[in-house]
GUBA-168383 format. One record per atom (N, C-alpha, C, CB): residue in one letter; x, z, y; chain. Coordinates in nm, 2 decimals. Glycine has a CB too. Layout:
# GUBA-168383
  res      px      pz      py  chain
    a       X       Z       Y      A
...
***
This chain:
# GUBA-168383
  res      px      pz      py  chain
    x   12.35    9.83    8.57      A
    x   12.22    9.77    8.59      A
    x   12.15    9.76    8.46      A
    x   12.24    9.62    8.65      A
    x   12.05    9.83    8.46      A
    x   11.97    9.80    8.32      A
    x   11.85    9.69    8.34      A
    x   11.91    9.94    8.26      A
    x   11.77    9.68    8.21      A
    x   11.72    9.54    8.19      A
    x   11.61    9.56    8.35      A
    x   11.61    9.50    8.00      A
    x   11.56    9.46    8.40      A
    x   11.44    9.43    8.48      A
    x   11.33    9.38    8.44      A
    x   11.47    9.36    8.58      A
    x   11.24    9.50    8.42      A
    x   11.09    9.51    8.40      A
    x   11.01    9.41    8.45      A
    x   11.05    9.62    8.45      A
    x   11.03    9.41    8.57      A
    x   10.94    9.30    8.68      A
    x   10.95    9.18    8.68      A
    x   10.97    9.32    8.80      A
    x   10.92    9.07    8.77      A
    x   10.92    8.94    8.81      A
    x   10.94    8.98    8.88      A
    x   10.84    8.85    8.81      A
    x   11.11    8.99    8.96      A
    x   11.17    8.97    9.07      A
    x   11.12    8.91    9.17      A
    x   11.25    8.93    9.05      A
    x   11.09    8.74    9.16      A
    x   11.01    8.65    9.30      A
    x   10.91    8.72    9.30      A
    x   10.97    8.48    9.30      A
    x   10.83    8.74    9.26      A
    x   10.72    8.84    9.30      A
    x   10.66    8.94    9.35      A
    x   10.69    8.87    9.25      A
    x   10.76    9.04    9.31      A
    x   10.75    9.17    9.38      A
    x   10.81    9.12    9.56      A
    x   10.88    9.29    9.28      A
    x   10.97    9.03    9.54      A
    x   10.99    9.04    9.70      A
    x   10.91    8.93    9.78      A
    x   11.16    9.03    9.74      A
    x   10.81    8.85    9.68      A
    x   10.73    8.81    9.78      A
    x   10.62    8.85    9.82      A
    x   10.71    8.73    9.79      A
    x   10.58    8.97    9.73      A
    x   10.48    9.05    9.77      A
    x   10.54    9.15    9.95      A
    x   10.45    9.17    9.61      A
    x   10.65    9.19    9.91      A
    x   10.72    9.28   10.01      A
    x   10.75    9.20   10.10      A
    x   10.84    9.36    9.97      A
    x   10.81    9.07   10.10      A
    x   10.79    8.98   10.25      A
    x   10.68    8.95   10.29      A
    x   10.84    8.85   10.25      A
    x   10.56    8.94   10.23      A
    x   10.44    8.88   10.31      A
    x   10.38    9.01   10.38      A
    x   10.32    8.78   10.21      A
    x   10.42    9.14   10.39      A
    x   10.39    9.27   10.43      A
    x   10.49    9.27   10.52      A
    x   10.39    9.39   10.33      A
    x   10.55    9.18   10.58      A
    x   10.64    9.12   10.66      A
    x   10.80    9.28   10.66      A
    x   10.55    9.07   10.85      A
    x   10.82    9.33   10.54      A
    x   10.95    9.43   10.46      A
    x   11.04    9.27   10.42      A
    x   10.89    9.55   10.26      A
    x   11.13    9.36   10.38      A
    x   11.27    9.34   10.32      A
    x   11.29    9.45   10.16      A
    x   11.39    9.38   10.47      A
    x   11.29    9.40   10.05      A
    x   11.39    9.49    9.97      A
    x   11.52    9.51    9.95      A
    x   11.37    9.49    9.87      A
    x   11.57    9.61    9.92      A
    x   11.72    9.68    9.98      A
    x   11.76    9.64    9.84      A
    x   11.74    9.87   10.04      A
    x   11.90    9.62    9.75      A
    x   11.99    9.60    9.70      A
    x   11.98    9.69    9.57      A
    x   12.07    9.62    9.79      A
    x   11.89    9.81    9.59      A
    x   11.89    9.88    9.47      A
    x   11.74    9.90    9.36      A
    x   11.95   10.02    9.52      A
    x   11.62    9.83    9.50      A
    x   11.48    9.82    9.48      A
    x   11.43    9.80    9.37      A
    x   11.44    9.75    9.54      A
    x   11.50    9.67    9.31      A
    x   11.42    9.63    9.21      A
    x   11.45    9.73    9.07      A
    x   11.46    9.47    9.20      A
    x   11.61    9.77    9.05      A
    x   11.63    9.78    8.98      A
    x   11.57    9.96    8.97      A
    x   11.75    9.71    8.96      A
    x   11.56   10.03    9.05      A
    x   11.44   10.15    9.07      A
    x   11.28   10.16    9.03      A
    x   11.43   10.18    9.20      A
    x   11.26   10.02    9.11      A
    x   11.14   10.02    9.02      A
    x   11.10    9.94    8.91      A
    x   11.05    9.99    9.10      A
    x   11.20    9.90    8.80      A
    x   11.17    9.89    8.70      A
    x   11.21   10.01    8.63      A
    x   11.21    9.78    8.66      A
    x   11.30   10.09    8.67      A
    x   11.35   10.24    8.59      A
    x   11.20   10.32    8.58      A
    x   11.48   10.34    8.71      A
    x   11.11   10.31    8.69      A
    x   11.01   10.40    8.68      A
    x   10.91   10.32    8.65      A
    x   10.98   10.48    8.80      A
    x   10.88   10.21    8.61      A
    x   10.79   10.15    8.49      A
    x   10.86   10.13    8.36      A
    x   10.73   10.01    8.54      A
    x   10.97   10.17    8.33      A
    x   11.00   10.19    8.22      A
    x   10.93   10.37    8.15      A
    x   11.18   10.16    8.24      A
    x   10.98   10.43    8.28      A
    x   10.95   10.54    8.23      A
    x   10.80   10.59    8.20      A
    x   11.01   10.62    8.30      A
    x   10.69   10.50    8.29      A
    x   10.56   10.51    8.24      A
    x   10.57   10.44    8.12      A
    x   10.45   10.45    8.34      A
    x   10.58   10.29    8.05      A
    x   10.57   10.26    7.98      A
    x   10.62   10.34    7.86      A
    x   10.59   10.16    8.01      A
    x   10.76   10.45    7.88      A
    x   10.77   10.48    7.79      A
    x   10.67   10.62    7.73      A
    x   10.89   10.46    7.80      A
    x   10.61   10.70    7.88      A
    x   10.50   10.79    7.83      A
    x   10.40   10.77    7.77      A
    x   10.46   10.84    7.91      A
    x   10.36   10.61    7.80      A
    x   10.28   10.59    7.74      A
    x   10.27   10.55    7.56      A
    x   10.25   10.51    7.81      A
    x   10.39   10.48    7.55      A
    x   10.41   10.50    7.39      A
    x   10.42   10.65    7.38      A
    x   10.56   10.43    7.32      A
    x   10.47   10.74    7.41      A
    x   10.49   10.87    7.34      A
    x   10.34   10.98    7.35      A
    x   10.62   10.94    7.43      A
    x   10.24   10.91    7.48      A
    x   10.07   10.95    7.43      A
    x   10.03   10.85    7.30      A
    x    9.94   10.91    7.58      A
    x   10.04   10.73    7.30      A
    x   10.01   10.67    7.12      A
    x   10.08   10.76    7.01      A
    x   10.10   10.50    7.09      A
    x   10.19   10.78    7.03      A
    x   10.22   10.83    6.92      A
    x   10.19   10.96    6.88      A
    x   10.33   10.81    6.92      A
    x   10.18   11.04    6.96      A
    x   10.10   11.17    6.98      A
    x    9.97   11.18    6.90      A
    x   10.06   11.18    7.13      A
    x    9.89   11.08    6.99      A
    x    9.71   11.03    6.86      A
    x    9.72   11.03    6.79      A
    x    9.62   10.92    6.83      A
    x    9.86   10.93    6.70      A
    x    9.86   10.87    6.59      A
    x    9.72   10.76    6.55      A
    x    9.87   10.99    6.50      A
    x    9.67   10.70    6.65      A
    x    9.57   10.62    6.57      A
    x    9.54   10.49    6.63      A
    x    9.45   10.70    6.56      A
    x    9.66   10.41    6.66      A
    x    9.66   10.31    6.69      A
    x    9.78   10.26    6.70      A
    x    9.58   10.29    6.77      A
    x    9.82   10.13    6.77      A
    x    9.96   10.07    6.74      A
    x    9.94   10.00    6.93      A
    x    9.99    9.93    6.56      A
    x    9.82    9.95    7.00      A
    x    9.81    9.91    7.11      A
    x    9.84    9.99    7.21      A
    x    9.72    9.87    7.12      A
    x    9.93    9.96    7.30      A
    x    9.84   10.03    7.47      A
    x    9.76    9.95    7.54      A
    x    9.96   10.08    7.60      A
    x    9.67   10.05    7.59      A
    x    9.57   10.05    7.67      A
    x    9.57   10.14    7.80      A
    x    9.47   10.06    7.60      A
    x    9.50   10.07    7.90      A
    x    9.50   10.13    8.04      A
    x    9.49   10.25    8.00      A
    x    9.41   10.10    8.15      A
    x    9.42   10.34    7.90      A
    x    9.37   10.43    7.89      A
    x    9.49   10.56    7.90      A
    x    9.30   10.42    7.79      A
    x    9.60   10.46    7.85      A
    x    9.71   10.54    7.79      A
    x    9.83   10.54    7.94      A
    x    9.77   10.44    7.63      A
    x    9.76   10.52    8.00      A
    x    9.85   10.54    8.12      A
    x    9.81   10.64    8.25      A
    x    9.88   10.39    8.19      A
    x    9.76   10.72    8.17      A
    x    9.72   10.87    8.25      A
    x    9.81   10.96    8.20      A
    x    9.58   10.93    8.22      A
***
């Protein structure tokens, strides 16, 4: 299990009130794939070289 990105109560009460269930492996998938945006996104900053923030911009 690696770290969790998210707010757990959150997400599955977003997915219960869409009257779902999340399955056992959910959460920890979708923090794997906001890790991996977050981590493209540092690697477009660092690319520029001209700043130290992210910004929405940086998540294209």
């Amino acid at each position: 299990m690696s770290e969790v990105l998210v707010v757990v109560s959150k997400v599955k009460k977003m997915v219960k009130d869409a009257g779902y269930r999340t399955g056992g492996d959910y959460i920890d998938a979708l923090s794997g794939k906001i890790g991996t945006i977050i981590n493209a996104s540092i690697e477009k900053v660092k690319a520029d070289g001209k700043k130290k923030t992210l910004g929405a911009e940086d998540l294209a």
